[in-house]
C-alpha positions in Angstrom: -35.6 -216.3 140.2 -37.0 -213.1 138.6 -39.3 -210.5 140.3 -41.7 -208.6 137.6 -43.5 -205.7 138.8 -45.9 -203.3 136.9 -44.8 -200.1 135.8 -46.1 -197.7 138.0 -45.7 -194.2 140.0 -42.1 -194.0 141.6 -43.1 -195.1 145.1 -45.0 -198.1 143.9 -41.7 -198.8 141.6 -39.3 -198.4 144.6 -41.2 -200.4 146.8 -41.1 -203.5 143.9 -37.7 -202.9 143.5 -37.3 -203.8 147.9 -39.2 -206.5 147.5 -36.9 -208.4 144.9 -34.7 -209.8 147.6 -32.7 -212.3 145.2 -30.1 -211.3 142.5 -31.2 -211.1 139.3 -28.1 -211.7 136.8 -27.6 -214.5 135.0 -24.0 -215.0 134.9 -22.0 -218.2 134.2 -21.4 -220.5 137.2 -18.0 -219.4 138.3 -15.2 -216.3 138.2 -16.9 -213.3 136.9 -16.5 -212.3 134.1 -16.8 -209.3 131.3 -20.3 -209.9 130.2 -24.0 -210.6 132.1 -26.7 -212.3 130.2 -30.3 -211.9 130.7 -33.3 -212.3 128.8 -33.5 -208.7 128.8 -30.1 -207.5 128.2 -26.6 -208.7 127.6 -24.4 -206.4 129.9 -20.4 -206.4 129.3 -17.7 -204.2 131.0 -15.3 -202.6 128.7 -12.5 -200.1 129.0 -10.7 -197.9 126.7 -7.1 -197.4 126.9 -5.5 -196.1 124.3 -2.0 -195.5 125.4 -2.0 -198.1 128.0 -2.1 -197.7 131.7 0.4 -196.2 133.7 1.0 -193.4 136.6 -0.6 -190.0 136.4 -2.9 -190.9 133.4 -7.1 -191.3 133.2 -8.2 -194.1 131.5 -12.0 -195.1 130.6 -14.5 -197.8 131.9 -18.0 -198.7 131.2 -20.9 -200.8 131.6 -22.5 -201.3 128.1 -26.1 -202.3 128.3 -27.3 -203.8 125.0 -31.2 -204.1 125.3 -33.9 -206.8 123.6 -36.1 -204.5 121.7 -38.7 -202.6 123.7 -37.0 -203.2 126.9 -35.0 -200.2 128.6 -33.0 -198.9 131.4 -32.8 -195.4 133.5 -30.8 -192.2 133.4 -29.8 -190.1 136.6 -33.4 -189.0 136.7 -35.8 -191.7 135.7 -38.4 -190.0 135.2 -42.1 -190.6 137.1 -40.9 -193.8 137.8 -37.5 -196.5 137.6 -34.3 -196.4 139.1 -31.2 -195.3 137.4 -28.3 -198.1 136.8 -26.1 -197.6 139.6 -21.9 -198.6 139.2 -19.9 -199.9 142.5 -15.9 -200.2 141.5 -13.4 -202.4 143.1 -10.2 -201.1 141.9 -6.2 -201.5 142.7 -5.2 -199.2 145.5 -3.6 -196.0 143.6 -6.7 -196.0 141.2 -10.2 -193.8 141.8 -13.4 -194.3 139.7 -14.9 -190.9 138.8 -19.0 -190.7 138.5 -20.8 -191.8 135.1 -20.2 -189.4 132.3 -24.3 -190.0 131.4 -25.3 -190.0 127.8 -28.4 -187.9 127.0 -31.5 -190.0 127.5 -34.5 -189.9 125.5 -38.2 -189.6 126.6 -40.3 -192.7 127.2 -44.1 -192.0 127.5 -45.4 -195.3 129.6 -49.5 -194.4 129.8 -49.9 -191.0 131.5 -46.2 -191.2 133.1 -43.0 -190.5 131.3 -40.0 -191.5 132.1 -36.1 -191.3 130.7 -33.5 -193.7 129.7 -31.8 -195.4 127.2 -33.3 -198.7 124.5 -31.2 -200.4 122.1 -27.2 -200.3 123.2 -25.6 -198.0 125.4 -22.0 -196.9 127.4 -22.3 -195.3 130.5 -18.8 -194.3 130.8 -16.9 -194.2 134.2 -12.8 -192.2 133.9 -10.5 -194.1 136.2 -7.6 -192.0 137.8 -4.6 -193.8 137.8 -2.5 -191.7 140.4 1.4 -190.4 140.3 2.1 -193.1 143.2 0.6 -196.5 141.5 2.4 -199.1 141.9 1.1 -202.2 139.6 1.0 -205.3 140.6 1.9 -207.5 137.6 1.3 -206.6 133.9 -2.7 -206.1 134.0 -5.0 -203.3 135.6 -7.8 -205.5 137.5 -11.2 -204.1 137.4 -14.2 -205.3 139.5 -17.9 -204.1 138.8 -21.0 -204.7 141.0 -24.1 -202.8 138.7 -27.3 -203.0 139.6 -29.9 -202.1 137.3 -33.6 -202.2 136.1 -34.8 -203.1 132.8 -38.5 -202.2 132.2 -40.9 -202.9 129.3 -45.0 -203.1 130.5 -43.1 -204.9 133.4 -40.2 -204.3 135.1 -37.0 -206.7 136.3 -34.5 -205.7 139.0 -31.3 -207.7 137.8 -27.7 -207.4 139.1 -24.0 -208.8 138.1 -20.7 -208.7 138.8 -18.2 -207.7 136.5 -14.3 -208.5 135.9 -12.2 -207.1 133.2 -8.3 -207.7 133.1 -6.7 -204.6 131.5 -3.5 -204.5 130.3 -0.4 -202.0 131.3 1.2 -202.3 128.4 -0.1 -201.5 124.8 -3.5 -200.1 123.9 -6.7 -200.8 125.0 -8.8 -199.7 122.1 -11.6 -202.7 121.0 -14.3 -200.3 121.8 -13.4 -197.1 121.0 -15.9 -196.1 118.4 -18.6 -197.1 121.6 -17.2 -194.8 124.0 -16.9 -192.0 121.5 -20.5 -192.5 120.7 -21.0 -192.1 124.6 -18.6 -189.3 124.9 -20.6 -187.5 121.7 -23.5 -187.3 123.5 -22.6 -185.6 126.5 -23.5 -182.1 127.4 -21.1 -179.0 125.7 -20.8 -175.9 127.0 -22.0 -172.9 123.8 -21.5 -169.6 123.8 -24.2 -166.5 124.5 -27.0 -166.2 127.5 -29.6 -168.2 129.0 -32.2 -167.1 131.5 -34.7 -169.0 133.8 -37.2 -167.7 136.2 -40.1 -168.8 138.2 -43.5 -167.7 137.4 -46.1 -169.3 140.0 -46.3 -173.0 139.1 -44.4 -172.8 136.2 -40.8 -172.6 135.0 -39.9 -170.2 132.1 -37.0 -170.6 130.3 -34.7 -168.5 127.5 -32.0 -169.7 125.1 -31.4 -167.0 122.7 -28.3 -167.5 120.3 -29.0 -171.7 119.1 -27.7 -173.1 116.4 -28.8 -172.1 113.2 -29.6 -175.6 112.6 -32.2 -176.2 115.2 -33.8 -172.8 114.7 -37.4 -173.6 114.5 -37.4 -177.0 115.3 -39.7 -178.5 118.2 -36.8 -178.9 121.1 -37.7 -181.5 124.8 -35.4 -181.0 128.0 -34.3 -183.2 131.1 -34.4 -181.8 134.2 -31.3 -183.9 136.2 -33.2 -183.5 139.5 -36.1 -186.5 139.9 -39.2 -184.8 140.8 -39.1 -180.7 139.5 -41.1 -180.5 136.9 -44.3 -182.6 135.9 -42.1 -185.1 133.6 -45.3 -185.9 131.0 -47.6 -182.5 131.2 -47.9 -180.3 128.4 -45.8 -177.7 128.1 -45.5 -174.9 125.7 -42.5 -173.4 123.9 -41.6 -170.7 121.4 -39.5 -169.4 118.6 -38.8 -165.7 118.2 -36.0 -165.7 115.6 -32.6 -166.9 116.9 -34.7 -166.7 120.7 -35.9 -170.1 122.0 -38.9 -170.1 125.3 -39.9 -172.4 127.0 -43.1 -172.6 129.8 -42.8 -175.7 131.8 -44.9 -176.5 134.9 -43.5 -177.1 138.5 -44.1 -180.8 140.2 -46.9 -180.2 142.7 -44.5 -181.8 145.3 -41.2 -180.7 144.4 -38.5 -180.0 147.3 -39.6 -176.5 149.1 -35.7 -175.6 147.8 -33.7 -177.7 145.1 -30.6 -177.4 142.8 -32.3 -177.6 139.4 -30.0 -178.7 136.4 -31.7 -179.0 133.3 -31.0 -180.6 129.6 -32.7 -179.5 126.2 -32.9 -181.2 123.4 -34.3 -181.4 119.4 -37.3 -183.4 119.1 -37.1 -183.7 114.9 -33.5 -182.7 113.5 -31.7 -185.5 113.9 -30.0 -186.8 110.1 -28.7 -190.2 110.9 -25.7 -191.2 108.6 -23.4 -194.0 108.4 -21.9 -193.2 111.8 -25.7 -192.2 113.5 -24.6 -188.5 113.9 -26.7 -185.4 114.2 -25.9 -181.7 114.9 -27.3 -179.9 118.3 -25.3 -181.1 121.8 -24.8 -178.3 123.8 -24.9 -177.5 127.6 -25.5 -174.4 129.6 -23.0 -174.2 132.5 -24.5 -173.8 136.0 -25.4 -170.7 137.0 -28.7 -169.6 139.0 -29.9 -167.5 135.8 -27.3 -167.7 133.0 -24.9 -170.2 131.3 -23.1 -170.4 127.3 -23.7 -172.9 125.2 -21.8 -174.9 122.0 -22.9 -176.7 119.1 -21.5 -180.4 119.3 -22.5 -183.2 117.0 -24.3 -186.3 119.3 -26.0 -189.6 118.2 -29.4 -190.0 117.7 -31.7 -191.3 120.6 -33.0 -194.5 120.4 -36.7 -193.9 120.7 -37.2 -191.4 118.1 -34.2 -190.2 115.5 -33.5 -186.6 117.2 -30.5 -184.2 117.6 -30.3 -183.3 121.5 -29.0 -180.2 123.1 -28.3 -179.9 126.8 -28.7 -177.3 129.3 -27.6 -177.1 132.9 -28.8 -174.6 134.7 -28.6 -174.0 138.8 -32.3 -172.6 140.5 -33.1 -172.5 144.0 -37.1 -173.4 143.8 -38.8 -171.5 146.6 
Protein backbone atom coordinates (compact mmCIF):
# COMPACT_ATOMS: atom_id res chain seq x y z
CA UNK A 1 0.00 0.00 0.00
CA UNK A 2 1.22 3.55 -0.66
CA UNK A 3 0.32 6.70 1.44
CA UNK A 4 0.51 10.14 -0.71
CA UNK A 5 0.35 13.24 1.03
CA UNK A 6 0.58 16.89 -0.26
CA UNK A 7 3.51 18.82 0.06
CA UNK A 8 3.12 21.02 2.67
CA UNK A 9 4.61 23.08 5.88
CA UNK A 10 6.88 20.73 7.95
CA UNK A 11 4.32 19.94 10.63
CA UNK A 12 1.63 19.01 8.19
CA UNK A 13 4.53 16.84 6.42
CA UNK A 14 5.52 15.09 9.68
CA UNK A 15 2.23 14.36 10.73
CA UNK A 16 1.63 12.46 6.99
CA UNK A 17 4.68 10.89 7.34
CA UNK A 18 2.87 9.16 11.16
CA UNK A 19 0.12 8.40 9.50
CA UNK A 20 1.72 6.02 6.86
CA UNK A 21 1.72 3.08 9.19
CA UNK A 22 2.66 0.36 6.43
CA UNK A 23 6.13 -0.06 4.72
CA UNK A 24 6.47 1.31 1.73
CA UNK A 25 9.33 -0.68 -0.30
CA UNK A 26 8.87 -2.80 -2.82
CA UNK A 27 11.29 -5.41 -2.59
CA UNK A 28 11.31 -8.96 -3.95
CA UNK A 29 9.53 -11.61 -1.93
CA UNK A 30 12.25 -13.12 0.02
CA UNK A 31 16.12 -12.61 1.52
CA UNK A 32 16.96 -8.94 1.09
CA UNK A 33 18.73 -7.99 -1.13
CA UNK A 34 21.16 -5.08 -2.63
CA UNK A 35 18.56 -3.12 -4.47
CA UNK A 36 14.74 -1.66 -3.62
CA UNK A 37 12.37 -0.84 -6.34
CA UNK A 38 9.72 1.59 -6.33
CA UNK A 39 7.93 3.59 -8.78
CA UNK A 40 9.73 6.41 -7.53
CA UNK A 41 13.15 5.21 -7.07
CA UNK A 42 15.39 2.22 -7.47
CA UNK A 43 17.55 2.15 -4.18
CA UNK A 44 20.73 -0.24 -4.04
CA UNK A 45 23.43 -0.58 -1.25
CA UNK A 46 26.91 -0.44 -2.46
CA UNK A 47 30.36 -0.38 -0.83
CA UNK A 48 33.71 0.50 -1.85
CA UNK A 49 36.66 -1.40 -0.93
CA UNK A 50 39.45 -1.00 -2.60
CA UNK A 51 42.07 -3.01 -0.73
CA UNK A 52 39.73 -5.30 0.71
CA UNK A 53 38.55 -5.63 4.30
CA UNK A 54 40.64 -6.47 7.09
CA UNK A 55 41.56 -5.26 10.83
CA UNK A 56 42.34 -1.60 11.57
CA UNK A 57 41.10 -0.28 8.11
CA UNK A 58 37.82 2.04 7.03
CA UNK A 59 35.98 0.95 4.31
CA UNK A 60 32.93 2.77 2.48
CA UNK A 61 29.07 2.03 2.36
CA UNK A 62 26.18 3.77 0.79
CA UNK A 63 22.67 3.97 -0.06
CA UNK A 64 22.45 5.14 -3.72
CA UNK A 65 19.02 6.64 -4.54
CA UNK A 66 18.48 6.78 -8.31
CA UNK A 67 15.26 9.00 -8.78
CA UNK A 68 12.33 8.93 -11.71
CA UNK A 69 12.54 12.41 -13.06
CA UNK A 70 10.95 15.09 -10.91
CA UNK A 71 10.79 13.05 -7.92
CA UNK A 72 13.42 13.78 -4.99
CA UNK A 73 14.65 13.01 -1.65
CA UNK A 74 15.97 15.12 1.62
CA UNK A 75 19.26 16.34 2.91
CA UNK A 76 20.13 16.71 6.80
CA UNK A 77 18.00 19.85 6.72
CA UNK A 78 14.98 19.49 4.41
CA UNK A 79 14.11 22.50 4.11
CA UNK A 80 10.40 24.01 5.01
CA UNK A 81 9.23 20.73 4.80
CA UNK A 82 10.42 16.61 4.22
CA UNK A 83 12.32 14.38 6.13
CA UNK A 84 15.88 13.54 5.52
CA UNK A 85 16.75 9.73 4.40
CA UNK A 86 17.72 8.16 7.59
CA UNK A 87 20.52 4.87 7.52
CA UNK A 88 20.11 2.06 10.44
CA UNK A 89 23.32 -0.55 10.12
CA UNK A 90 23.45 -3.98 11.22
CA UNK A 91 27.05 -4.82 11.07
CA UNK A 92 29.55 -7.89 12.39
CA UNK A 93 30.67 -7.22 15.92
CA UNK A 94 34.25 -5.47 15.56
CA UNK A 95 32.72 -3.08 12.81
CA UNK A 96 31.07 0.63 13.61
CA UNK A 97 29.15 2.70 10.96
CA UNK A 98 30.21 6.30 11.01
CA UNK A 99 27.31 9.16 10.14
CA UNK A 100 26.47 10.01 6.34
CA UNK A 101 29.29 11.92 4.68
CA UNK A 102 26.16 14.27 2.98
CA UNK A 103 26.67 15.49 -0.44
CA UNK A 104 25.76 19.21 -1.04
CA UNK A 105 22.01 19.45 -1.82
CA UNK A 106 20.57 21.76 -4.13
CA UNK A 107 17.55 24.16 -3.63
CA UNK A 108 13.98 23.02 -4.50
CA UNK A 109 11.43 25.94 -4.64
CA UNK A 110 7.90 23.91 -4.06
CA UNK A 111 5.23 27.15 -4.28
CA UNK A 112 6.17 29.65 -1.55
CA UNK A 113 8.33 26.92 0.47
CA UNK A 114 11.73 25.74 -0.45
CA UNK A 115 13.20 22.87 0.52
CA UNK A 116 16.71 20.89 -0.06
CA UNK A 117 17.71 17.56 -1.38
CA UNK A 118 18.99 15.66 -4.04
CA UNK A 119 16.89 14.55 -7.90
CA UNK A 120 18.42 12.36 -10.40
CA UNK A 121 21.12 9.74 -8.69
CA UNK A 122 22.83 10.13 -5.58
CA UNK A 123 25.42 8.29 -2.78
CA UNK A 124 25.01 9.14 0.63
CA UNK A 125 28.13 7.67 1.80
CA UNK A 126 28.44 5.95 5.31
CA UNK A 127 32.71 4.90 6.42
CA UNK A 128 32.63 1.58 8.23
CA UNK A 129 35.45 1.12 10.92
CA UNK A 130 36.70 -2.16 10.84
CA UNK A 131 38.55 -2.32 14.32
CA UNK A 132 42.27 -3.81 15.32
CA UNK A 133 40.31 -6.82 17.23
CA UNK A 134 37.82 -8.16 14.14
CA UNK A 135 37.67 -11.35 13.93
CA UNK A 136 35.78 -12.50 10.46
CA UNK A 137 33.65 -14.94 10.25
CA UNK A 138 34.07 -16.61 6.94
CA UNK A 139 35.43 -14.92 3.71
CA UNK A 140 32.62 -12.01 3.32
CA UNK A 141 31.88 -8.72 5.42
CA UNK A 142 27.95 -8.92 5.94
CA UNK A 143 26.16 -5.69 5.74
CA UNK A 144 22.56 -5.11 6.75
CA UNK A 145 20.62 -1.78 5.94
CA UNK A 146 17.17 -0.56 7.21
CA UNK A 147 16.70 3.20 5.28
CA UNK A 148 13.86 4.89 5.46
CA UNK A 149 13.18 7.59 3.28
CA UNK A 150 10.78 10.10 1.46
CA UNK A 151 10.45 10.72 -2.13
CA UNK A 152 8.38 13.85 -2.88
CA UNK A 153 7.18 15.36 -6.23
CA UNK A 154 3.55 17.53 -5.92
CA UNK A 155 2.97 14.53 -3.59
CA UNK A 156 4.90 12.86 -1.34
CA UNK A 157 5.53 8.80 -0.52
CA UNK A 158 7.11 7.55 2.79
CA UNK A 159 8.82 4.12 1.52
CA UNK A 160 11.30 1.88 3.38
CA UNK A 161 13.65 -1.35 2.60
CA UNK A 162 15.97 -3.49 3.84
CA UNK A 163 19.18 -3.91 2.47
CA UNK A 164 21.89 -6.85 2.29
CA UNK A 165 25.23 -6.57 0.61
CA UNK A 166 27.89 -9.56 0.97
CA UNK A 167 31.38 -7.89 0.88
CA UNK A 168 34.24 -9.63 0.38
CA UNK A 169 37.69 -9.90 2.70
CA UNK A 170 39.70 -10.63 0.16
CA UNK A 171 40.43 -8.60 -3.05
CA UNK A 172 38.92 -5.25 -4.02
CA UNK A 173 35.71 -3.95 -3.83
CA UNK A 174 35.77 -1.21 -6.42
CA UNK A 175 32.39 -1.55 -8.94
CA UNK A 176 31.36 1.81 -7.83
CA UNK A 177 34.14 3.81 -7.26
CA UNK A 178 33.62 6.61 -9.69
CA UNK A 179 29.94 7.02 -7.55
CA UNK A 180 31.45 7.45 -4.37
CA UNK A 181 34.08 9.74 -5.58
CA UNK A 182 31.40 11.81 -7.09
CA UNK A 183 29.82 11.72 -3.45
CA UNK A 184 33.14 12.33 -1.79
CA UNK A 185 33.69 15.53 -4.45
CA UNK A 186 31.00 17.13 -3.25
CA UNK A 187 31.53 17.33 0.30
CA UNK A 188 32.56 20.40 2.19
CA UNK A 189 36.58 21.52 2.09
CA UNK A 190 38.14 23.50 4.45
CA UNK A 191 40.00 27.07 2.40
CA UNK A 192 42.18 29.22 3.62
CA UNK A 193 41.56 33.13 4.87
CA UNK A 194 38.63 34.63 7.29
CA UNK A 195 34.98 34.53 7.60
CA UNK A 196 32.78 36.52 9.80
CA UNK A 197 29.08 36.26 10.88
CA UNK A 198 27.07 38.37 13.06
CA UNK A 199 23.48 39.05 14.09
CA UNK A 200 21.93 42.19 13.13
CA UNK A 201 18.03 42.17 14.57
CA UNK A 202 16.24 39.66 12.39
CA UNK A 203 18.81 39.09 10.10
CA UNK A 204 21.99 37.22 9.64
CA UNK A 205 25.03 38.99 7.94
CA UNK A 206 27.63 37.18 6.68
CA UNK A 207 31.49 37.80 5.25
CA UNK A 208 33.78 35.57 3.03
CA UNK A 209 36.52 37.65 1.83
CA UNK A 210 39.46 35.71 0.04
CA UNK A 211 36.95 33.14 -2.68
CA UNK A 212 38.20 31.77 -5.47
CA UNK A 213 38.96 33.81 -8.22
CA UNK A 214 36.59 31.76 -10.17
CA UNK A 215 33.42 32.46 -8.43
CA UNK A 216 34.31 36.12 -7.92
CA UNK A 217 31.17 37.81 -9.04
CA UNK A 218 29.00 35.13 -9.43
CA UNK A 219 25.46 35.00 -7.72
CA UNK A 220 26.40 32.28 -4.67
CA UNK A 221 23.01 30.25 -2.33
CA UNK A 222 23.92 28.66 1.21
CA UNK A 223 22.46 25.73 3.47
CA UNK A 224 22.04 26.28 6.79
CA UNK A 225 22.54 22.49 8.33
CA UNK A 226 20.19 23.36 11.25
CA UNK A 227 16.20 22.87 10.13
CA UNK A 228 14.47 25.94 11.02
CA UNK A 229 17.33 29.22 11.22
CA UNK A 230 16.76 31.11 8.56
CA UNK A 231 13.55 31.66 6.34
CA UNK A 232 14.60 28.79 3.71
CA UNK A 233 12.64 30.72 0.59
CA UNK A 234 12.74 34.64 1.59
CA UNK A 235 14.70 37.02 -0.28
CA UNK A 236 17.84 37.72 0.64
CA UNK A 237 20.45 40.02 -0.55
CA UNK A 238 24.14 39.59 -1.13
CA UNK A 239 27.17 41.52 -2.37
CA UNK A 240 30.46 41.65 -4.12
CA UNK A 241 33.19 44.11 -3.03
CA UNK A 242 36.24 42.73 -4.95
CA UNK A 243 37.68 39.47 -3.62
CA UNK A 244 34.93 40.28 -0.39
CA UNK A 245 31.65 38.20 -0.66
CA UNK A 246 28.21 39.52 1.93
CA UNK A 247 25.59 38.21 2.52
CA UNK A 248 22.09 39.54 4.50
CA UNK A 249 19.86 36.64 5.32
CA UNK A 250 16.78 36.87 7.48
CA UNK A 251 16.25 34.92 10.82
CA UNK A 252 13.18 32.17 11.04
CA UNK A 253 10.48 33.96 13.05
CA UNK A 254 10.55 30.76 15.25
CA UNK A 255 13.96 29.70 15.40
CA UNK A 256 15.38 28.00 18.77
CA UNK A 257 15.91 31.06 21.45
CA UNK A 258 19.79 29.43 21.20
CA UNK A 259 21.06 27.11 18.32
CA UNK A 260 24.38 25.78 16.82
CA UNK A 261 24.19 27.29 13.39
CA UNK A 262 26.35 25.48 10.57
CA UNK A 263 25.95 26.93 7.32
CA UNK A 264 26.89 25.90 3.55
CA UNK A 265 27.44 28.38 0.52
CA UNK A 266 27.24 27.74 -2.74
CA UNK A 267 27.54 29.12 -6.75
CA UNK A 268 24.23 29.62 -8.22
CA UNK A 269 25.66 29.96 -12.14
CA UNK A 270 29.45 28.70 -12.50
CA UNK A 271 29.17 25.35 -12.75
CA UNK A 272 31.03 24.00 -16.48
CA UNK A 273 29.91 20.44 -16.73
CA UNK A 274 32.41 18.20 -18.69
CA UNK A 275 32.60 14.63 -19.44
CA UNK A 276 32.98 13.74 -15.82
CA UNK A 277 30.08 16.61 -14.53
CA UNK A 278 32.88 18.60 -12.67
CA UNK A 279 32.91 22.26 -11.65
CA UNK A 280 35.29 24.40 -9.61
CA UNK A 281 33.99 26.04 -6.02
CA UNK A 282 33.63 23.31 -2.93
CA UNK A 283 34.88 24.71 0.03
CA UNK A 284 33.86 24.73 3.79
CA UNK A 285 34.49 27.08 6.65
CA UNK A 286 35.50 25.13 9.77
CA UNK A 287 33.34 25.81 12.85
CA UNK A 288 34.01 28.53 14.74
CA UNK A 289 31.48 31.12 16.46
CA UNK A 290 32.76 34.01 14.03
CA UNK A 291 35.66 32.73 11.85
CA UNK A 292 36.70 29.61 9.79
CA UNK A 293 39.31 28.99 6.30
CA UNK A 294 38.22 27.84 3.37
CA UNK A 295 39.70 25.69 0.08
CA UNK A 296 38.82 25.55 -3.49
CA UNK A 297 37.79 21.87 -4.31
CA UNK A 298 36.28 20.80 -7.61
CA UNK A 299 32.41 19.10 -6.83
CA UNK A 300 29.65 17.87 -9.29
CA UNK A 301 27.04 19.82 -10.51
CA UNK A 302 23.54 19.83 -8.62
CA UNK A 303 20.90 18.32 -10.20
CA UNK A 304 18.25 20.98 -10.30
CA UNK A 305 20.21 23.60 -11.90
CA UNK A 306 24.05 23.15 -13.34
CA UNK A 307 25.95 25.09 -10.49
CA UNK A 308 29.39 24.92 -8.70
CA UNK A 309 28.79 24.80 -4.75
CA UNK A 310 30.91 26.08 -2.00
CA UNK A 311 30.34 25.19 1.69
CA UNK A 312 30.57 26.98 4.82
CA UNK A 313 30.22 25.83 8.32
CA UNK A 314 30.11 28.18 10.64
CA UNK A 315 29.16 27.77 14.72
CA UNK A 316 26.59 30.86 16.19
CA UNK A 317 24.75 30.82 19.25
CA UNK A 318 21.32 32.72 18.13
CA UNK A 319 20.10 34.81 21.06
Amino acid sequence: MTTLFSLSRRLLCWAGWALGTLPLWAQTQGAPGAVVRTEQVRAELIALAPQGVAPGRTVWAGLQITHQPDWHTYWKNSGDSGQPTSLSWTLPAGVTAGDIAWPLPSKIPVGNLANYGYGDTVVLPVPLTISPTFKPDGANLTLTLQASWLVCKQECVPQDGQFTLALPLQGSTALHSAAFETAFQAQPKALPGQSQISLDGHFLEVVVPGLPATLRGQTLEFFPETPEVIETAAPWTQAWQGERWSARVPLARHRSASIRLPLLAGSASTCKTGAAGEANGLAEVGHSPRTGAWVANPRRCPWTDPTSTIGMTVGLALR
